[in-house]
C-alpha positions as CSV (number, residue, x, y, z in Angstrom):
1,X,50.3,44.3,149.0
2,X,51.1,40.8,148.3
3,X,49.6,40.8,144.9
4,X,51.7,43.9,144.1
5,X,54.8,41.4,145.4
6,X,53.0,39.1,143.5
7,X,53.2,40.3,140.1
8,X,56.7,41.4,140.6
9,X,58.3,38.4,141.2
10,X,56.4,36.9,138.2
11,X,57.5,40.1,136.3
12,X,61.3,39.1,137.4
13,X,60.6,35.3,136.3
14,X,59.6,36.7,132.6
15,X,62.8,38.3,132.3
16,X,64.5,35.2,133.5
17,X,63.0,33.3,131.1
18,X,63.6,35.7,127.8
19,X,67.0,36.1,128.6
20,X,67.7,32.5,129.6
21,X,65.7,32.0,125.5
22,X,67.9,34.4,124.1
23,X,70.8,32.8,125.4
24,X,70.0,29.3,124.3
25,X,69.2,30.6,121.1
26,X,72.2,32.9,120.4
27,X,74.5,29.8,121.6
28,X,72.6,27.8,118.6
29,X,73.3,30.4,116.7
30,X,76.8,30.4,117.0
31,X,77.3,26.2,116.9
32,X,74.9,25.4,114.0
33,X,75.5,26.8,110.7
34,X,71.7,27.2,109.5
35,X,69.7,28.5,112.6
36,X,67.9,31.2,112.0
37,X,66.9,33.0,115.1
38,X,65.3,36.6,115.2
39,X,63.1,38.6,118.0
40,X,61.9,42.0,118.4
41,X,62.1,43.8,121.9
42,X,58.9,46.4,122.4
43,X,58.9,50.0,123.8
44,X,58.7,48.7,127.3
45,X,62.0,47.0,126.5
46,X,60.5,43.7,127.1
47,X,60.8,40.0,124.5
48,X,58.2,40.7,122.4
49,X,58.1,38.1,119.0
50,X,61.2,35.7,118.7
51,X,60.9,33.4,115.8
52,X,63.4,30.1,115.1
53,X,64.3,27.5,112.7
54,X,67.1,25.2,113.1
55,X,69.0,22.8,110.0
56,X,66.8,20.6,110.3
57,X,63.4,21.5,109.8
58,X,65.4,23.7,106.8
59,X,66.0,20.8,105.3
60,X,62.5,19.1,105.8
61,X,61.1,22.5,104.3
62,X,63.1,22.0,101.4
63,X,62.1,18.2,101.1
64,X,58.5,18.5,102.1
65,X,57.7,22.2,102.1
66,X,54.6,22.2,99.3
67,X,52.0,22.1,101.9
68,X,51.8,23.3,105.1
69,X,49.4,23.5,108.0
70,X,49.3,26.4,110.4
71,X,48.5,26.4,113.7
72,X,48.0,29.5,116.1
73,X,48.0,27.8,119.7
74,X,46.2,31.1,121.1
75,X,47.3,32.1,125.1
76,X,47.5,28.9,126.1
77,X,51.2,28.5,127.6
78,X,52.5,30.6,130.9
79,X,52.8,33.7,129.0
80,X,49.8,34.2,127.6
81,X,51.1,34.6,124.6
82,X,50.4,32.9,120.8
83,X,52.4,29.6,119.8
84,X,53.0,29.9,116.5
85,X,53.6,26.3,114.7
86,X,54.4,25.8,111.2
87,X,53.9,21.9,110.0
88,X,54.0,19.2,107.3
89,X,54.1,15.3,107.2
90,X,56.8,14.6,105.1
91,X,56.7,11.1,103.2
92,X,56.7,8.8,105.9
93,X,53.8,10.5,107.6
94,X,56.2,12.1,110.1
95,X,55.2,15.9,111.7
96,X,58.0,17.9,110.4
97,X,58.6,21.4,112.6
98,X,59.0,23.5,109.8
99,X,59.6,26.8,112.4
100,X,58.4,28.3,115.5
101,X,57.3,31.5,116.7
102,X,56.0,33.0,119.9
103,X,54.4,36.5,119.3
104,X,53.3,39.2,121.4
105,X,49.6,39.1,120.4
106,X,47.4,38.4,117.4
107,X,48.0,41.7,115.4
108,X,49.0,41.8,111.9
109,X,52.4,43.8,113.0
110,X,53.4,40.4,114.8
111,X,52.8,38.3,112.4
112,X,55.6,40.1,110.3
């Protein structure tokens, strides 16, 4: 019984969270001209992938964007879901954040 209670009250928080993230992101959205924001809801009608890139790692991809490392942080965060990084030094030997994506799993459909 109280794992039933349990998983619904986590269930709840997930929901809390994605639209709380959709929120934050939609705002950005709407106050800063090149943030790119895009997600994909599954069958279950449930956050599936969201991706995001705001002005300024846009402009460090421009600057800097000739090679790039890729990093697939694998179901290590609360939702058990992949971390998608995309990254560069730039010039100064700085990380530059070139975009960011949570996906549903490791499938080749998500990473699309």
């Amino acid at each position: 019984m109280y794992n039933r209670i349990d998983a619904e009250r986590q269930d709840e928080a997930f929901e809390i969270d994605s639209l709380v993230a959709l929120m934050n992101l939609q705002s950005k959205t709407n106050s800063e001209t090149n943030f790119y924001c895009r997600f994909r809801i599954d069958k279950k009608d449930r956050l599936a992938n969201i991706f995001w890139r705001d002005s300024h790692s846009l402009f460090e991809y421009q600057c800097f964007g000739d090679v790039l490392i890729f990093d697939s942080i694998y179901k290590t965060n609360a939702y058990a879901k992949p971390l998608v990084l995309f990254v560069d030094v730039n010039s100064h030997r700085t990380t530059c954040v070139f975009r960011v994506e949570l996906l549903l799993d490791e499938t080749v459909q998500s990473y699309r």
